[in-house]
DOROVEX-179670 format. One line per field, with one value per residue: residue number from 1; x, y, z of N, C-alpha, C, O in turn. Coordinates in steps of 0.2 Angstrom, whole numbers, plus 5000, padded with zeros to 4 digits. Layout:
N
resi: (NUM  ...)
n_u: (X  ...)
n_v: (Y  ...)
n_w: (Z  ...)
ca_u: (X  ...)
ca_v: (Y  ...)
ca_w: (Z  ...)
c_u: (X  ...)
c_v: (Y  ...)
c_w: (Z  ...)
o_u: (X  ...)
o_v: (Y  ...)
o_w: (Z  ...)
# end
This chain:
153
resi: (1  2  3  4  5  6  7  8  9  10  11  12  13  14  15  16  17  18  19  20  21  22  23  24  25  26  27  28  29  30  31  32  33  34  35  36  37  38  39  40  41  42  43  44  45  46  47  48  49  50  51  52  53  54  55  56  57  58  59  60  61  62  63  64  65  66  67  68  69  70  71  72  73  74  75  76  77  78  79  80  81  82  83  84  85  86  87  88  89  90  91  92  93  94  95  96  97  98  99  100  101  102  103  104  105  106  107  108  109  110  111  112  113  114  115  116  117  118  119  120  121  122  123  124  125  126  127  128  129  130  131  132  133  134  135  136  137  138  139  140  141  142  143  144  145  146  147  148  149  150  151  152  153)
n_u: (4849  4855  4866  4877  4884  4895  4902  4918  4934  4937  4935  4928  4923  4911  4902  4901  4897  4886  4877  4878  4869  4856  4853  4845  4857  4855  4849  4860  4868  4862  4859  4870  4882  4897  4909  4917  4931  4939  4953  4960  4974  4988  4997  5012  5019  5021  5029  5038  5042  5056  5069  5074  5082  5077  5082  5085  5088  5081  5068  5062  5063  5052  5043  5042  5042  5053  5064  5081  5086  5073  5068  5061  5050  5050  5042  5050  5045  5039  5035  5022  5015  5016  5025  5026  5027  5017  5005  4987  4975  4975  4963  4965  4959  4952  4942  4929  4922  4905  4907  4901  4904  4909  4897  4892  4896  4894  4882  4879  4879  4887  4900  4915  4926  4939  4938  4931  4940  4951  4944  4943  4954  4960  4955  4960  4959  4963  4971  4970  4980  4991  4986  4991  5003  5006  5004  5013  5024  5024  5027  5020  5013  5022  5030  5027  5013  5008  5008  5002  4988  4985  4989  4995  4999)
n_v: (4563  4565  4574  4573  4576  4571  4568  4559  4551  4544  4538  4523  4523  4530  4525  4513  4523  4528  4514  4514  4526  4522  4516  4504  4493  4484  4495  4504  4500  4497  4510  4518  4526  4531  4537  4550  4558  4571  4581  4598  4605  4613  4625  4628  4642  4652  4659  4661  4647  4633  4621  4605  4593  4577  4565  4547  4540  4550  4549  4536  4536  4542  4535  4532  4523  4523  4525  4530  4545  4561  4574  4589  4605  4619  4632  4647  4658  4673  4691  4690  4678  4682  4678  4663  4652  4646  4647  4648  4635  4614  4602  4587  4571  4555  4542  4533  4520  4510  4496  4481  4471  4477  4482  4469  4465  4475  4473  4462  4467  4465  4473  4480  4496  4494  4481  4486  4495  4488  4481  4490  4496  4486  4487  4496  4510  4526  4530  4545  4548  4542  4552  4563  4563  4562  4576  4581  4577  4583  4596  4604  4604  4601  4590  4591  4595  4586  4575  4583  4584  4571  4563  4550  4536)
n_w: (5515  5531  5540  5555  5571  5585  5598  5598  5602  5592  5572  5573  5586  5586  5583  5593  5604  5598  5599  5614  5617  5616  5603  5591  5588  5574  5567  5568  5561  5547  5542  5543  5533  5532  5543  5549  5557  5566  5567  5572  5567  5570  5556  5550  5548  5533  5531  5540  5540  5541  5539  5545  5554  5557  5567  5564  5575  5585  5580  5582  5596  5599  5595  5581  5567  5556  5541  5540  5542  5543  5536  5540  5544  5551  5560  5563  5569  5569  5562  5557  5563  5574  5581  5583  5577  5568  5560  5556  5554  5551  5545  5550  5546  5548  5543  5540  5533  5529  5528  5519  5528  5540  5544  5548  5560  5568  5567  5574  5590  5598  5597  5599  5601  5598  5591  5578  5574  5573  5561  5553  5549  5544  5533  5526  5532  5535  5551  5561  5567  5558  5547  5552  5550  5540  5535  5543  5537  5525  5528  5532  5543  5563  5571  5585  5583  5580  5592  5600  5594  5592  5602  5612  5606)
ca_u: (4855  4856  4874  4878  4888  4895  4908  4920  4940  4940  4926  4926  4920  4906  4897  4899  4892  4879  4873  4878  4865  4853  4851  4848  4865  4852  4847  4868  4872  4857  4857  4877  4887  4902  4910  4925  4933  4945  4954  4965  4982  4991  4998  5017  5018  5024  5034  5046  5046  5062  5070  5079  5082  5075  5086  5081  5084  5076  5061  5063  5062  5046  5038  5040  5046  5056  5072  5084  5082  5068  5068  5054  5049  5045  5041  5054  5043  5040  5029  5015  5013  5016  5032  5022  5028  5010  4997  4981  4976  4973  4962  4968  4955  4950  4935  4926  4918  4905  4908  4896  4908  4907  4888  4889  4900  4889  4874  4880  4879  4894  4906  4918  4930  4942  4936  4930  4946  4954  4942  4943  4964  4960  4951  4963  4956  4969  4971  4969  4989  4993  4986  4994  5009  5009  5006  5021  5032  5024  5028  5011  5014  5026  5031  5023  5006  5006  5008  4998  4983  4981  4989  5000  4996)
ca_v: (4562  4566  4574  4574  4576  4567  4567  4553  4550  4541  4536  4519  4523  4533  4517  4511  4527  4529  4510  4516  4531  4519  4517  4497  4488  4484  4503  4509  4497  4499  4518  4522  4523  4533  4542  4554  4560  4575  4587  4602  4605  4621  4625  4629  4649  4652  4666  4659  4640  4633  4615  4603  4586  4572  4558  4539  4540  4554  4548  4530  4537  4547  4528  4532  4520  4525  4523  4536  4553  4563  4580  4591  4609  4623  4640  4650  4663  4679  4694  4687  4673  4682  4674  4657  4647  4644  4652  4646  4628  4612  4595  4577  4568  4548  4543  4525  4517  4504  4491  4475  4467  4480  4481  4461  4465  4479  4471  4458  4470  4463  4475  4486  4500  4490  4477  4489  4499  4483  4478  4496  4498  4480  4486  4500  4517  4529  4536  4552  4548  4545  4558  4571  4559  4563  4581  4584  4575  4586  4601  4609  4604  4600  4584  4593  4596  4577  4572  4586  4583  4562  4558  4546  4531)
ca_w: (5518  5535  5543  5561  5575  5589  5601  5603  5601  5585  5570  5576  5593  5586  5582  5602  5606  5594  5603  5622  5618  5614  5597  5590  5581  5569  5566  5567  5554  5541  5538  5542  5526  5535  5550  5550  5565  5563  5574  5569  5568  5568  5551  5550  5546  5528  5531  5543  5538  5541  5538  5552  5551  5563  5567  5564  5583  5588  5576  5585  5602  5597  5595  5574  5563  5548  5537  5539  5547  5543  5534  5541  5543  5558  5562  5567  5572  5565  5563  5554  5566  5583  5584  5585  5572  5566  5555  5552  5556  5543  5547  5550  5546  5549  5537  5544  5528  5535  5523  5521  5533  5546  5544  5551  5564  5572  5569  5578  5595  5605  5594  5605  5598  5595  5586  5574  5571  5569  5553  5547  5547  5539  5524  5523  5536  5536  5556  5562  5570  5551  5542  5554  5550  5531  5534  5544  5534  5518  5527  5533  5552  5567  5576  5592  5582  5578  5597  5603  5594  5592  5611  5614  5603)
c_u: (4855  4864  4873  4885  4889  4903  4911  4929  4943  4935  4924  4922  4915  4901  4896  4897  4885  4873  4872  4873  4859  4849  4853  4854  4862  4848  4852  4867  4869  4857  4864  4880  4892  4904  4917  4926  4938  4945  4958  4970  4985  4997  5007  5018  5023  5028  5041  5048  5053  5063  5075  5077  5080  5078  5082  5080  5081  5069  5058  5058  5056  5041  5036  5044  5047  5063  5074  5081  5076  5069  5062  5057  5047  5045  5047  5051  5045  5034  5022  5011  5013  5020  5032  5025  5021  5006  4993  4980  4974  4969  4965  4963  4955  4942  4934  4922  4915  4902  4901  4900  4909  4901  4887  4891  4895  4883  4874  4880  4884  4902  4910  4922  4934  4941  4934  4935  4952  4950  4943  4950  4965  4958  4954  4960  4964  4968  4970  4978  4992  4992  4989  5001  5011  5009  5013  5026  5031  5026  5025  5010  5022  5023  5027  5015  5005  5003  5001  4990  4979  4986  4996  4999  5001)
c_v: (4566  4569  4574  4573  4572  4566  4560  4553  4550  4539  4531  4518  4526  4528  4517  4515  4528  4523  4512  4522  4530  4515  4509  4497  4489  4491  4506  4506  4497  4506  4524  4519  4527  4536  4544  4558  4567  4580  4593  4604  4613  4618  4629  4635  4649  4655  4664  4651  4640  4625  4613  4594  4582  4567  4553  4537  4542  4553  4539  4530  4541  4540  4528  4529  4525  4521  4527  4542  4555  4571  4585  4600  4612  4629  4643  4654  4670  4685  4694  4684  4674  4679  4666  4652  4644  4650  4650  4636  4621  4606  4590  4576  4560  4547  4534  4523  4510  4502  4486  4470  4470  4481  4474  4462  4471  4478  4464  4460  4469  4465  4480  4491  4497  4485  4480  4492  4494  4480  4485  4497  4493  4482  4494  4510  4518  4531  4543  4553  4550  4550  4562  4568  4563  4571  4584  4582  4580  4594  4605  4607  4602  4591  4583  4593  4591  4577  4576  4583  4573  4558  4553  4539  4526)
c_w: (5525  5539  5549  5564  5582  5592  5604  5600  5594  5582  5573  5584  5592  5585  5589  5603  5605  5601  5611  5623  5618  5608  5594  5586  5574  5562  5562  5561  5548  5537  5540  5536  5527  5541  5549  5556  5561  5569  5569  5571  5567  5563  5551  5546  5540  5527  5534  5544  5537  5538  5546  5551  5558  5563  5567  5571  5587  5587  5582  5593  5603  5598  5585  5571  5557  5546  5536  5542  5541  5541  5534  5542  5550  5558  5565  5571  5570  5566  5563  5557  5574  5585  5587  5582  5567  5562  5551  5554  5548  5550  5543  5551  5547  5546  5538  5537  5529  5526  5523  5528  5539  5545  5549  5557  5568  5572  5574  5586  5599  5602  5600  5599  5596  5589  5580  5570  5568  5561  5551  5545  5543  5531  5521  5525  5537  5544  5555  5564  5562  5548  5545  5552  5543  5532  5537  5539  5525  5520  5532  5542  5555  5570  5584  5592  5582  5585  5601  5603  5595  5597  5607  5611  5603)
o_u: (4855  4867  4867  4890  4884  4908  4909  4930  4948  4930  4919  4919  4912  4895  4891  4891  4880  4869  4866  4871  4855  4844  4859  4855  4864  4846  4851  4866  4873  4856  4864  4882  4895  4900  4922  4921  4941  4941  4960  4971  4983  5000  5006  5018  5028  5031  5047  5053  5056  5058  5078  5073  5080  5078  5077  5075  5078  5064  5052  5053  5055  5036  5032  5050  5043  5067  5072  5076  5076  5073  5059  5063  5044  5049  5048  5053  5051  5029  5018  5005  5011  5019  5035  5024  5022  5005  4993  4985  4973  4970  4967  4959  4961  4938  4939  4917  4918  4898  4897  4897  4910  4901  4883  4887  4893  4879  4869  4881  4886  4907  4907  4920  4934  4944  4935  4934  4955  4953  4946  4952  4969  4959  4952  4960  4968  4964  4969  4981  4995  4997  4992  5005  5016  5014  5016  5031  5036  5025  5028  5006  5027  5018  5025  5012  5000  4997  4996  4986  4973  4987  4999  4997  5000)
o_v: (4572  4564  4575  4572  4570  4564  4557  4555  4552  4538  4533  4513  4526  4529  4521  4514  4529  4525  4513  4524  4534  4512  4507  4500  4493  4490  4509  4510  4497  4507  4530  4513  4526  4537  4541  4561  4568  4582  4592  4606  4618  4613  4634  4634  4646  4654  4664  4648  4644  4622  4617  4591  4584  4563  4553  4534  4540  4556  4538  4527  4543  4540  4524  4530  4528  4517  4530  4542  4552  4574  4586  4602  4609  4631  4641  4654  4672  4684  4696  4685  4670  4675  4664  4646  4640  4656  4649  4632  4623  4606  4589  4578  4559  4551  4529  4525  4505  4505  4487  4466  4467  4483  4474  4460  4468  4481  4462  4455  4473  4463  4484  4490  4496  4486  4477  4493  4495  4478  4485  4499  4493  4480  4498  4514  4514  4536  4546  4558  4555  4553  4565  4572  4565  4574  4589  4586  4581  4599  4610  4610  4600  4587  4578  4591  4589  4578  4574  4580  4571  4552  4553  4536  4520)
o_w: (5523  5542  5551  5561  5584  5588  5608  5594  5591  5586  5576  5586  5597  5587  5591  5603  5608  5604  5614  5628  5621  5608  5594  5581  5570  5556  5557  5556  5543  5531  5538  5535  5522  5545  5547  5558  5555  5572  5563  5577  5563  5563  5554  5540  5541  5522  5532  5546  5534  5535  5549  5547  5564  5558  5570  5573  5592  5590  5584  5595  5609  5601  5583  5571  5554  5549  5530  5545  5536  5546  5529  5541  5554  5554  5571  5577  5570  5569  5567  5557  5579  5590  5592  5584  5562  5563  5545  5554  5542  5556  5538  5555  5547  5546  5537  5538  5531  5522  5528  5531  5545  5551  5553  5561  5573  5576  5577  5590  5604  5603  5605  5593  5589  5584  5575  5564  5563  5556  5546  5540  5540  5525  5517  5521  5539  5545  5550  5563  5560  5545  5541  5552  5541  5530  5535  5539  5521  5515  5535  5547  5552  5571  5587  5597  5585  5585  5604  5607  5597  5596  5601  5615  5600)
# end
């Protein structure tokens, strides 16, 4: 087993990289069995967590659908944290599982980013937007780390 590295946005764009590096479709697609993307979030200081409510409009106006407001968590800021609100960071991951059906699709060579992202959220690829999504709502981050780390989506 082979690990590596590579810098790109998101899993699915590591493929098209992989190829724009030079590397045949028929090569990618043979000898990858995953890709996970991940960035890191600043972790919501335990000391001075607090609670605060997010309205369905203010969640709305974010670009987040939900039902009903939103009962989330932040740092007040305290000793521990350098009056940061934060301590310690966690990963959002994204995890690309190349399927028999994305295998054809990239052997096929004329795949883009897209098109890939669109079959992997098909067969069930969690984001890197969503996973930060579930952590804030369990506590363990901010609404701002969300945005910060996975842009404007």
């Amino acid at each position: 087993m082979v690990l590596s590295t590579i810098h790109t946005n998101d899993a699915p764009s590591a493929v098209t990289r992989m190829v724009e590096l030079g590397l045949e479709p028929f090569l990618v697609s043979s000898t990858i069995i995953g890709i996970m993307a991940q960035r890191l979030v600043r972790r919501i200081c335990p000391y001075c967590s607090d609670d605060y409510v997010m309205t369905e409009k203010m969640a709305l106006d974010l670009g987040f659908i939900t039902q009903g407001d939103l009962n989330l968590k932040y740092g007040r800021g305290c000793e521990e944290c350098r009056n940061t609100g934060y301590l310690g960071r966690l990963a959002t991951v994204e995890v690309l599982a190349i399927s028999p059906t994305m295998k054809t699709l990239i052997l096929e060579g004329n795949q883009n980013a897209i098109d890939l992202k669109n079959l992997a959220r098909a067969e069930g690829m969690t984001t890197l937007r969503e996973n930060a999504l579930d952590l804030m709502l369990a506590g363990k981050t901010t609404i701002e780390e969300v945005l910060r780390v996975t842009g404007a989506d």
